[in-house]
TINU-677694 format. One record per residue (C-alpha): chain; residue number from 0; x, y, z. Coordinates in nm, 3 decimals, m for minus. Last residue first. Example, Ala and Ser with C-alpha at 12.3 -4.5 7.8 and 13.67 -1.06 7.14 Angstrom:
BEGIN
<atom unit="A" pos="1" c1="1.367" c2="m0.106" c3="0.714"/>
<atom unit="A" pos="0" c1="1.230" c2="m0.450" c3="0.780"/>
***
This chain:
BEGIN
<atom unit="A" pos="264" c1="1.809" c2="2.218" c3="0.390"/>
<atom unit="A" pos="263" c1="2.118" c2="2.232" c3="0.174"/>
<atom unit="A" pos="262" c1="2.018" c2="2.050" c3="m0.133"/>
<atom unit="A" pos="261" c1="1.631" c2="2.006" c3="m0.080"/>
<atom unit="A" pos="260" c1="1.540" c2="1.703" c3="0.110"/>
<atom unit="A" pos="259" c1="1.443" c2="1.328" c3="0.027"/>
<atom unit="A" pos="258" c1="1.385" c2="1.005" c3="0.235"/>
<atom unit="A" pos="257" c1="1.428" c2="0.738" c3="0.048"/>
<atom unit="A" pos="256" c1="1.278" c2="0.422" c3="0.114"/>
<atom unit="A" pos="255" c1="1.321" c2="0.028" c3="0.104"/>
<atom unit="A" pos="254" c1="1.628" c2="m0.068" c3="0.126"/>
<atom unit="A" pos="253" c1="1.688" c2="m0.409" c3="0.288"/>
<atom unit="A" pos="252" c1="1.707" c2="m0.485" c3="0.681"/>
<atom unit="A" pos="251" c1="1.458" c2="m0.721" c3="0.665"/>
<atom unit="A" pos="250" c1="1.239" c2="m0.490" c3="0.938"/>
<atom unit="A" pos="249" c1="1.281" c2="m0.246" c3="0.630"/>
<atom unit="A" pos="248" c1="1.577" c2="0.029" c3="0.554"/>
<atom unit="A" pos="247" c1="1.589" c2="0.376" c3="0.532"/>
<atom unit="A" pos="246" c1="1.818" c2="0.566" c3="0.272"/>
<atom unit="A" pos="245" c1="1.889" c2="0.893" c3="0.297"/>
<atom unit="A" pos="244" c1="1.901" c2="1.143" c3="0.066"/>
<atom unit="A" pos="243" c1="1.969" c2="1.484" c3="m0.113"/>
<atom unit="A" pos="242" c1="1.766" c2="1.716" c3="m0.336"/>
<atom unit="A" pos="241" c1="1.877" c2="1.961" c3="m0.636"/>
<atom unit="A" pos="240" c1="1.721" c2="1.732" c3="m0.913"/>
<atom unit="A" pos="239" c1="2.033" c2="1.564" c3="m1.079"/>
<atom unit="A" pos="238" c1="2.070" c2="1.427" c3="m0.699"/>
<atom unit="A" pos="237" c1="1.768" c2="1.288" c3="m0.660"/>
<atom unit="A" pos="236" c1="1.845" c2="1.100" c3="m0.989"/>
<atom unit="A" pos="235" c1="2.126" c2="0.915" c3="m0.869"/>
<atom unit="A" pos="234" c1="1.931" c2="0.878" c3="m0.526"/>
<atom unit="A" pos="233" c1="1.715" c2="0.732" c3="m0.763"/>
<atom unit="A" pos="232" c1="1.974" c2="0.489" c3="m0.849"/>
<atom unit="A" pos="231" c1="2.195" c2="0.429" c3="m0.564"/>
<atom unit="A" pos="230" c1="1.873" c2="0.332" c3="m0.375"/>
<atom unit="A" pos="229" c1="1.758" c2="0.046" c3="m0.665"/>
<atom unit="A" pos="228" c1="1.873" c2="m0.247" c3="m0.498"/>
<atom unit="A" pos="227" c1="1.594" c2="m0.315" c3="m0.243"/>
<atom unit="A" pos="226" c1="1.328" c2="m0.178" c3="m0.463"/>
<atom unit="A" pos="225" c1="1.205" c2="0.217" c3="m0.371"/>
<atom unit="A" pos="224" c1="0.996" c2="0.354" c3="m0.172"/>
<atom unit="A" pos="223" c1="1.003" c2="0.744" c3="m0.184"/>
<atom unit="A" pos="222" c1="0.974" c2="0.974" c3="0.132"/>
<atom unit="A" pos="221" c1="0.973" c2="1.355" c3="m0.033"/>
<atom unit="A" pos="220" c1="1.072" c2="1.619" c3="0.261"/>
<atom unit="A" pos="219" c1="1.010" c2="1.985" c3="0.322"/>
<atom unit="A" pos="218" c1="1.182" c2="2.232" c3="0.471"/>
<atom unit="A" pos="217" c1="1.107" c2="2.508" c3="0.202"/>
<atom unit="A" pos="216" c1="0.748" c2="2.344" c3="0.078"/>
<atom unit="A" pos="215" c1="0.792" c2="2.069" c3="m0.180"/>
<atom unit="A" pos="214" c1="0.619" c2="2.003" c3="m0.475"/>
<atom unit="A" pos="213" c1="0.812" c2="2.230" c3="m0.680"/>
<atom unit="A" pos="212" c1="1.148" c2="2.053" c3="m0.580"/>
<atom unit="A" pos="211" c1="0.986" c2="1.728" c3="m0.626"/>
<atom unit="A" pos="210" c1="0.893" c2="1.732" c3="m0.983"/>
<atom unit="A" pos="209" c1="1.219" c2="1.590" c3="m1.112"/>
<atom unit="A" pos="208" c1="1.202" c2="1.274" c3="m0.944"/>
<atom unit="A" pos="207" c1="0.868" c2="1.197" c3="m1.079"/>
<atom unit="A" pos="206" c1="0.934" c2="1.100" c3="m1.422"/>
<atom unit="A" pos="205" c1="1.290" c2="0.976" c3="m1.381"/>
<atom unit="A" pos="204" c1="1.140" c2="0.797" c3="m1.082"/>
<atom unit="A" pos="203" c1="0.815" c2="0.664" c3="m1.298"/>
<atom unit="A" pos="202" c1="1.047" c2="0.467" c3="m1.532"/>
<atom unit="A" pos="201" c1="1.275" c2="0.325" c3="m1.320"/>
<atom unit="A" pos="200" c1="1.242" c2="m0.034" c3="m1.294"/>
<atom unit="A" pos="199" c1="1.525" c2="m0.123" c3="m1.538"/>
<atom unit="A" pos="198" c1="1.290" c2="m0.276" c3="m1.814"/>
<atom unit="A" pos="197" c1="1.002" c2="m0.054" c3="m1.764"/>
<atom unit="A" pos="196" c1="0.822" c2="0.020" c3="m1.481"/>
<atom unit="A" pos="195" c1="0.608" c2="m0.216" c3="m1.384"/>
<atom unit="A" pos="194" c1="0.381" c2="m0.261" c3="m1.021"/>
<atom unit="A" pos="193" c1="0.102" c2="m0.012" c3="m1.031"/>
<atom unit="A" pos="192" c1="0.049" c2="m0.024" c3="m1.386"/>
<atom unit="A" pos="191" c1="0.014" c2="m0.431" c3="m1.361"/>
<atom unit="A" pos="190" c1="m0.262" c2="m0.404" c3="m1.094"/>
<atom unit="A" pos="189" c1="m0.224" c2="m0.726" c3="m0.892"/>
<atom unit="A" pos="188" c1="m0.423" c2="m1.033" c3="m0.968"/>
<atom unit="A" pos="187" c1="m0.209" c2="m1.209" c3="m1.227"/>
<atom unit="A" pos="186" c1="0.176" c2="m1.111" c3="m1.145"/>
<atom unit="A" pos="185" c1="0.105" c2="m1.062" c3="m0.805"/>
<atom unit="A" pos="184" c1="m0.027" c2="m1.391" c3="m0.649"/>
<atom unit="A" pos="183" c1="0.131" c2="m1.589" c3="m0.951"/>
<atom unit="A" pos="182" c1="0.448" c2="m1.494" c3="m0.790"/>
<atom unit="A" pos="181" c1="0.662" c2="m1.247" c3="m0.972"/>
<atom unit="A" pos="180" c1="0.966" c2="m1.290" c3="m1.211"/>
<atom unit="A" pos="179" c1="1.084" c2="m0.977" c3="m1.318"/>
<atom unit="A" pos="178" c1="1.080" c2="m0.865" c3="m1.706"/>
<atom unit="A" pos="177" c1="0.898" c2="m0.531" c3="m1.668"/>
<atom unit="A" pos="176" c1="1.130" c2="m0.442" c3="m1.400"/>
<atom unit="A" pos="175" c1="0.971" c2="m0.368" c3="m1.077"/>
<atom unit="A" pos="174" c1="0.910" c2="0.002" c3="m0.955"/>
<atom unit="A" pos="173" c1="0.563" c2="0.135" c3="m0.949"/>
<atom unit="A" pos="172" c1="0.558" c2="0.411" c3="m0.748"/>
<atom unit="A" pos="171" c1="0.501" c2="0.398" c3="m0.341"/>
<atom unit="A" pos="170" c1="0.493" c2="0.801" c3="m0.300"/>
<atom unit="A" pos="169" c1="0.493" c2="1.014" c3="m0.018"/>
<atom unit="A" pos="168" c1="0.514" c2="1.452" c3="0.023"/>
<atom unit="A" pos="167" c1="0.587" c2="1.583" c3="0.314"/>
<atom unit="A" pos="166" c1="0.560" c2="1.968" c3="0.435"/>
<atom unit="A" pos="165" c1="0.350" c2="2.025" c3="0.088"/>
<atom unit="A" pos="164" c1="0.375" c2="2.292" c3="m0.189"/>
<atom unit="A" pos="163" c1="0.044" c2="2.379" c3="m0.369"/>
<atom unit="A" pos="162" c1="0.034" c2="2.417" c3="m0.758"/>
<atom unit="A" pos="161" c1="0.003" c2="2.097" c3="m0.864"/>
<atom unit="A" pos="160" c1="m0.070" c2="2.057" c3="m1.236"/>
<atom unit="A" pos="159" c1="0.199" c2="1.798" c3="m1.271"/>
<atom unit="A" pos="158" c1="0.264" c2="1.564" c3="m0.959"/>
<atom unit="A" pos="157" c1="0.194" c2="1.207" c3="m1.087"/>
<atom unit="A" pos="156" c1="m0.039" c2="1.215" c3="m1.352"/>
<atom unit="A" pos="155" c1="m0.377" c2="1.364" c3="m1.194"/>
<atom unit="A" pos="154" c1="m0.757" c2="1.207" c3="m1.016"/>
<atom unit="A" pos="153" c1="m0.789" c2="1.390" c3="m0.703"/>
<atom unit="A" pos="152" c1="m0.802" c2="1.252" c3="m0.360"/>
<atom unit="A" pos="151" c1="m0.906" c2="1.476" c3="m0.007"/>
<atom unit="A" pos="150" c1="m0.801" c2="1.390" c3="0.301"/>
<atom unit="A" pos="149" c1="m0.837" c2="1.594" c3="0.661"/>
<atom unit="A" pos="148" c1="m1.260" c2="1.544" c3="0.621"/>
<atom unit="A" pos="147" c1="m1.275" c2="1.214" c3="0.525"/>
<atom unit="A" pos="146" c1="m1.073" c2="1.074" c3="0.827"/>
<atom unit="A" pos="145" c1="m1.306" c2="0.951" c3="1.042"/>
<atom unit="A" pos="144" c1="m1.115" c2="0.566" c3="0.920"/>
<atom unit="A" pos="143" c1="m1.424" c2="0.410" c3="0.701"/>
<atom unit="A" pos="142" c1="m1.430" c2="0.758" c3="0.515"/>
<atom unit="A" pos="141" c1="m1.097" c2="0.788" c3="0.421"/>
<atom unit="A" pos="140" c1="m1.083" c2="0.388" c3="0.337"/>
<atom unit="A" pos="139" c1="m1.385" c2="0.480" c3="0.120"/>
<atom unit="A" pos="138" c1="m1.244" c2="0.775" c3="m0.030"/>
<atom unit="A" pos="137" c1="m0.900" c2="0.531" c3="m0.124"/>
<atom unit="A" pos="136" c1="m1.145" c2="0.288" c3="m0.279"/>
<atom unit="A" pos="135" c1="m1.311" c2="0.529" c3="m0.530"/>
<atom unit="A" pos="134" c1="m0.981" c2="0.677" c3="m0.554"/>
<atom unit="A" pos="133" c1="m0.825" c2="0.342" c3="m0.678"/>
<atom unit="A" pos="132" c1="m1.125" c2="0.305" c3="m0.962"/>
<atom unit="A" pos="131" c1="m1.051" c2="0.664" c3="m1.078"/>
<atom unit="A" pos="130" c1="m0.745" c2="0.538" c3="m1.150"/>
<atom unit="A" pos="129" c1="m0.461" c2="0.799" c3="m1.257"/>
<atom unit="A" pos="128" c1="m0.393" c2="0.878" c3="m0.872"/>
<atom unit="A" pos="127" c1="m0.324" c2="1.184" c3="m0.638"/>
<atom unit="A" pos="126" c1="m0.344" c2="1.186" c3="m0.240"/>
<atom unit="A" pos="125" c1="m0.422" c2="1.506" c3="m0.097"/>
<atom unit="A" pos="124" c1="m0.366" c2="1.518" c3="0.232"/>
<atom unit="A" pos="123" c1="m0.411" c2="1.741" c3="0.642"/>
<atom unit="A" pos="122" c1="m0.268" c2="1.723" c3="0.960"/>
<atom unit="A" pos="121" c1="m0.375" c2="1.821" c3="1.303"/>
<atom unit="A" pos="120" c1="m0.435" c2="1.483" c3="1.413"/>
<atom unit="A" pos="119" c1="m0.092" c2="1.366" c3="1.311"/>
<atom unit="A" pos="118" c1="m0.102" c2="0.970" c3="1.362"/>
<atom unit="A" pos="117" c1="m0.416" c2="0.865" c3="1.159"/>
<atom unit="A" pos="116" c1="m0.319" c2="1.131" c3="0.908"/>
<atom unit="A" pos="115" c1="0.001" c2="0.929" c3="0.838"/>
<atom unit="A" pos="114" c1="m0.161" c2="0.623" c3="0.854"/>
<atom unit="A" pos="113" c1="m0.403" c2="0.758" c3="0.569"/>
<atom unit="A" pos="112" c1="m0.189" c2="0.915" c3="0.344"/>
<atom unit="A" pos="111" c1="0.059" c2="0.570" c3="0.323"/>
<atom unit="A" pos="110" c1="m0.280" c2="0.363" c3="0.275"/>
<atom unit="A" pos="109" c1="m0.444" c2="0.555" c3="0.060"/>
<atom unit="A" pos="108" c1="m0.552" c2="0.284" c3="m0.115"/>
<atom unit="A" pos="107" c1="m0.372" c2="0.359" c3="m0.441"/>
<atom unit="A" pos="106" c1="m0.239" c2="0.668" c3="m0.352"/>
<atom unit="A" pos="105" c1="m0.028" c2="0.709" c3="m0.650"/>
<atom unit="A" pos="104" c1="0.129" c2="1.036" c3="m0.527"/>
<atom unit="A" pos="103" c1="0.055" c2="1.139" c3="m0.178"/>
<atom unit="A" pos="102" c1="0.057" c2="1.492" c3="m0.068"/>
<atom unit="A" pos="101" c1="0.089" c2="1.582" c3="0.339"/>
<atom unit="A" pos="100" c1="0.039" c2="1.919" c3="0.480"/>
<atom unit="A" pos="99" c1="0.101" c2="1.964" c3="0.841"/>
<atom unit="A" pos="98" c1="0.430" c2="1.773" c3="0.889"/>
<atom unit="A" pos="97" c1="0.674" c2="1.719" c3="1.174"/>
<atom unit="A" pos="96" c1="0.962" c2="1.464" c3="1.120"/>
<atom unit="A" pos="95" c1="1.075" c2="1.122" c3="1.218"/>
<atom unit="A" pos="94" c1="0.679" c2="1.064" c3="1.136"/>
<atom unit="A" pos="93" c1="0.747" c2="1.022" c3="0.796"/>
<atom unit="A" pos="92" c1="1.066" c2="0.776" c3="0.838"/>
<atom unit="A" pos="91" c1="0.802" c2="0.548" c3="1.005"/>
<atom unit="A" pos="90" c1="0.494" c2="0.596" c3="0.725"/>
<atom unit="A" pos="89" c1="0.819" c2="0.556" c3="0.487"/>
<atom unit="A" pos="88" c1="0.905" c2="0.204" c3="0.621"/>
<atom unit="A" pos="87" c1="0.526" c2="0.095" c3="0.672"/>
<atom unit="A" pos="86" c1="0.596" c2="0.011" c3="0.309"/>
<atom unit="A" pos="85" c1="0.774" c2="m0.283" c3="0.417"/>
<atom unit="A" pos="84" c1="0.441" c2="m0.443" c3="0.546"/>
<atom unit="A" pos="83" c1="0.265" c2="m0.429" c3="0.260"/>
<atom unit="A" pos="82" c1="m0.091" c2="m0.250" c3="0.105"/>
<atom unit="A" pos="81" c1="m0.243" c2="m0.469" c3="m0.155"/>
<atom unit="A" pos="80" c1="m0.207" c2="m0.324" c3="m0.455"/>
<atom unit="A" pos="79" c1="m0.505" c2="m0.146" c3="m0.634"/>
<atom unit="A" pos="78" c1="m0.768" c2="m0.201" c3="m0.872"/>
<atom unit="A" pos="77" c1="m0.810" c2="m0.543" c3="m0.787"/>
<atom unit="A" pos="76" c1="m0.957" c2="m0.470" c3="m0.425"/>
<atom unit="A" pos="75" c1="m0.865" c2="m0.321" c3="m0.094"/>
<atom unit="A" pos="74" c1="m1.062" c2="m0.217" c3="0.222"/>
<atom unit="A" pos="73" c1="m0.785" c2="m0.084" c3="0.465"/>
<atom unit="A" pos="72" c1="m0.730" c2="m0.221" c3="0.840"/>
<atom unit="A" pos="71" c1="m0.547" c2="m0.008" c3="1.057"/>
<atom unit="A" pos="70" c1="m0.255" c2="m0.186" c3="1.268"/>
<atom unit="A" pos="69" c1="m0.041" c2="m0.013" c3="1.013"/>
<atom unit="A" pos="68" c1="m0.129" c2="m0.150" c3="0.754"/>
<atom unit="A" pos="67" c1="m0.417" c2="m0.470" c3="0.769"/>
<atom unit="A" pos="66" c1="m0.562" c2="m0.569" c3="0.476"/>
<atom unit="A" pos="65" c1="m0.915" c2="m0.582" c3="0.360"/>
<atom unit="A" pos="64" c1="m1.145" c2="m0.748" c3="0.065"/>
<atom unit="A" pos="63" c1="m1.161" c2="m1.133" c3="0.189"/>
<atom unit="A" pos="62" c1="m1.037" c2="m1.276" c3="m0.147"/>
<atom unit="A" pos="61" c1="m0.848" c2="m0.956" c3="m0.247"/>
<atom unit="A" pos="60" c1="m0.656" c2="m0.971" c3="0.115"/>
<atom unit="A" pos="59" c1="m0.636" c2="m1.317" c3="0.076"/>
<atom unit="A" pos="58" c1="m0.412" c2="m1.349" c3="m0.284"/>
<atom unit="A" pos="57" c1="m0.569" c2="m1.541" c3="m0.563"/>
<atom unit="A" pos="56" c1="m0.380" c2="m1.797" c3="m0.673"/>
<atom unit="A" pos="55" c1="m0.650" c2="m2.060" c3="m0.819"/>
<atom unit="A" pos="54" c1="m0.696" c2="m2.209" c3="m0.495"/>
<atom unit="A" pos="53" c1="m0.748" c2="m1.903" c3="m0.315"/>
<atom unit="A" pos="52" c1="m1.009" c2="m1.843" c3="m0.511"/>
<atom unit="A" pos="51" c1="m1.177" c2="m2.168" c3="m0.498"/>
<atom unit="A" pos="50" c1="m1.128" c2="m2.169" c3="m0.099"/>
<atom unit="A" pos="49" c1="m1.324" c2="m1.868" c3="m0.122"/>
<atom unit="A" pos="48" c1="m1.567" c2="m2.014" c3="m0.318"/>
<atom unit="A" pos="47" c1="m1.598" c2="m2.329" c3="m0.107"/>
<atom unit="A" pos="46" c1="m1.647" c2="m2.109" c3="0.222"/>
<atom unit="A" pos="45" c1="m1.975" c2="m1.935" c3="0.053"/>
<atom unit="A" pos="44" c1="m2.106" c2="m2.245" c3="m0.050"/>
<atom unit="A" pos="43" c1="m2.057" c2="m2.414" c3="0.234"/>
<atom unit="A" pos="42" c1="m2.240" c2="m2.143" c3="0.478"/>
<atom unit="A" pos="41" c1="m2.083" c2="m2.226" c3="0.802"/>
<atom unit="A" pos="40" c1="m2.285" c2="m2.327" c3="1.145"/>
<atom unit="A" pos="39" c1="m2.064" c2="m2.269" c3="1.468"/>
<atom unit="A" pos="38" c1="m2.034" c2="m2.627" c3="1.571"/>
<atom unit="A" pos="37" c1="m1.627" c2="m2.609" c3="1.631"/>
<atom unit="A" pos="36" c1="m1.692" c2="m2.322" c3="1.864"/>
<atom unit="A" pos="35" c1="m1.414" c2="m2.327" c3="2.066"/>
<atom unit="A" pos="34" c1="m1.126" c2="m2.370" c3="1.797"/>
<atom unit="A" pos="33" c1="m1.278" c2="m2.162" c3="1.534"/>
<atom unit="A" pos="32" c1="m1.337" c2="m1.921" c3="1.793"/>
<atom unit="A" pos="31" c1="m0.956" c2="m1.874" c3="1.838"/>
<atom unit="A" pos="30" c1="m0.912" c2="m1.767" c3="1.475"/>
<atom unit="A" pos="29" c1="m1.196" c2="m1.447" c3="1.557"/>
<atom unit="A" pos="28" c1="m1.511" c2="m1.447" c3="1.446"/>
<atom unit="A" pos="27" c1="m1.718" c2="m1.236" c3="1.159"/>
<atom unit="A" pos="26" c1="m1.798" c2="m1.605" c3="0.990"/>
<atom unit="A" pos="25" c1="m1.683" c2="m1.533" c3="0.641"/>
<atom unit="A" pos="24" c1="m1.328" c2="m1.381" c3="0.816"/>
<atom unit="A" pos="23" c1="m1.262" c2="m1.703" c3="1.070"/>
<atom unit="A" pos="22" c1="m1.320" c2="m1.920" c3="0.734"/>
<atom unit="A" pos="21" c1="m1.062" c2="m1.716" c3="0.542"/>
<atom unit="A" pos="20" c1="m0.803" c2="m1.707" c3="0.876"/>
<atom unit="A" pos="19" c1="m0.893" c2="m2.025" c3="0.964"/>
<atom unit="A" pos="18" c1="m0.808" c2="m2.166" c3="0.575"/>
<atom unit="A" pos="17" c1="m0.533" c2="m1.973" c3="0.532"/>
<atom unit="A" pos="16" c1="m0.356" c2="m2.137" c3="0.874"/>
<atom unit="A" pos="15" c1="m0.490" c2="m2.519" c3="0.791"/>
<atom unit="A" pos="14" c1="m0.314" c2="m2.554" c3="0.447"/>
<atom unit="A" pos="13" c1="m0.519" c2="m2.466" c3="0.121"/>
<atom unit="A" pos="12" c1="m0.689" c2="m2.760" c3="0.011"/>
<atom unit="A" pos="11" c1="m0.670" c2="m3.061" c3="0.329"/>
<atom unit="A" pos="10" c1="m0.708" c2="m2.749" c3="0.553"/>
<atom unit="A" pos="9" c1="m0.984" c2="m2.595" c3="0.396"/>
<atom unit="A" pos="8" c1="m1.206" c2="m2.929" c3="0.417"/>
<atom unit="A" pos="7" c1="m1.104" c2="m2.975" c3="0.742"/>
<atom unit="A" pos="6" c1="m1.189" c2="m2.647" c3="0.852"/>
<atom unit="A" pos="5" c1="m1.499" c2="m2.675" c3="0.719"/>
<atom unit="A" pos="4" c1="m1.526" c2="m2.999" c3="0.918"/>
<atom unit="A" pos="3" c1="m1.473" c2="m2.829" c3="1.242"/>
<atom unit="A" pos="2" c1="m1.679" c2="m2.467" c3="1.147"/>
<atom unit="A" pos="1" c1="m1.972" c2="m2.673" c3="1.086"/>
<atom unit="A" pos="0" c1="m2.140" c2="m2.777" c3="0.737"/>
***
């Protein structure tokens, strides 16, 4: 099969933009080769199980096994979520600030430690998870990026046991209401305990909200996402815990982070 009637193929299944950017990924080319190499030889087999994939919902970051954030690209698979562009909120509201210790809570990837580190060279993380899976691929992302040696991951429950105080600490918790409607592309192929939170959405806040103060160094700020109508919420619970906030908002202009302080810093 050649790149033109692969294409084809894809096209006629999956619409002609997923399938360049899945066949443009199996061959190691760019989109635009596609178009001026239409000859280049294609494994069918290979292409028609991706299209298979895709076919049966399965979002393209899983299917090709990386996703851009950040203009870095992060290895992901089914044990975590696929990295987004609104969460590039808090990596922005982050670097408002100056930071030299960073802790991230539910790394997943370690995409929110990781583009923060990219940007800071003198900084150092610790990103915390309850999947050992999700640290595996976190480490690797670490690794891929030179970063390995400024990040370390450690398998915990949200903050408790942590006995170090950080300049910034991030989190991306799960926050959607156990009975939301989701697209097939999240609701079977994204980690369910990285995306529900009991019936209001709030169940990891109202755990993790209150261990901020003792995470944070005097200074310090907590960047939270958060769902577009949940600010008044947490900030609810922010409040209960001694710290303040502002909201920041995505390229949508909806909420999407907090960005937390002591009460009077």
């Amino acid at each position: 099969m050649t790149a033109d009637g692969a294409l084809r193929m894809g096209a006629a299944r999956i619409g002609r933009l997923e399938a360049e950017v899945l066949l443009a990924h199996l061959l190691g080319c760019s989109r635009g080769d596609l178009i001026l190499r239409p000859g280049m030889a294609v494994d069918a087999g290979a292409f028609e199980a991706m299209l298979a994939r895709r076919e049966a919902g399965e979002p393209l970051a899983y299917i090709m096994g990386v996703r851009e954030f950040w203009s870095l690209d992060f290895a992901v698979t089914r044990d975590v979520l696929i990295p987004r562009p609104d969460s590039e909120t808090l990596v922005a509201a982050a670097l408002e600030g100056d930071f030299a210790r960073v802790l991230d809570l539910g790394t997943g990837s370690g995409a929110l430690l990781l583009a923060c580190l990219h940007e800071r060279a003198g900084a150092r993380g610790l990103g915390v998870d309850s999947s050992a899976a999700a640290l595996a691929v976190a480490r690797g992302n670490a690794a891929a990026l030179g970063l390995g040696r400024r990040a370390d991951f450690a398998l915990g429950d949200w903050g408790a046991g942590i006995g170090e105080r950080f300049d910034l600490v991030l989190c991306n918790p799960p926050y959607v209401e156990t009975g939301a409607i989701l697209s097939v592309e999240v609701r079977d192929f994204e980690p369910a305990g990285a995306l529900f939170a009991g019936a209001d959405g709030l169940d990891a806040y109202r755990v993790l909200v209150p261990q901020l103060p003792g995470l944070m160094a005097p200074g310090g700020r907590a960047i939270l996402e958060i769902g577009w109508r949940q600010a008044d919420a947490v900030l609810g619970l922010a409040r209960a815990a001694g710290l303040v906030g502002e909201v920041r908002r995505d390229l949508a202009g909806r909420d999407r982070a907090l960005v937390l302080r002591g009460d009077g810093a």
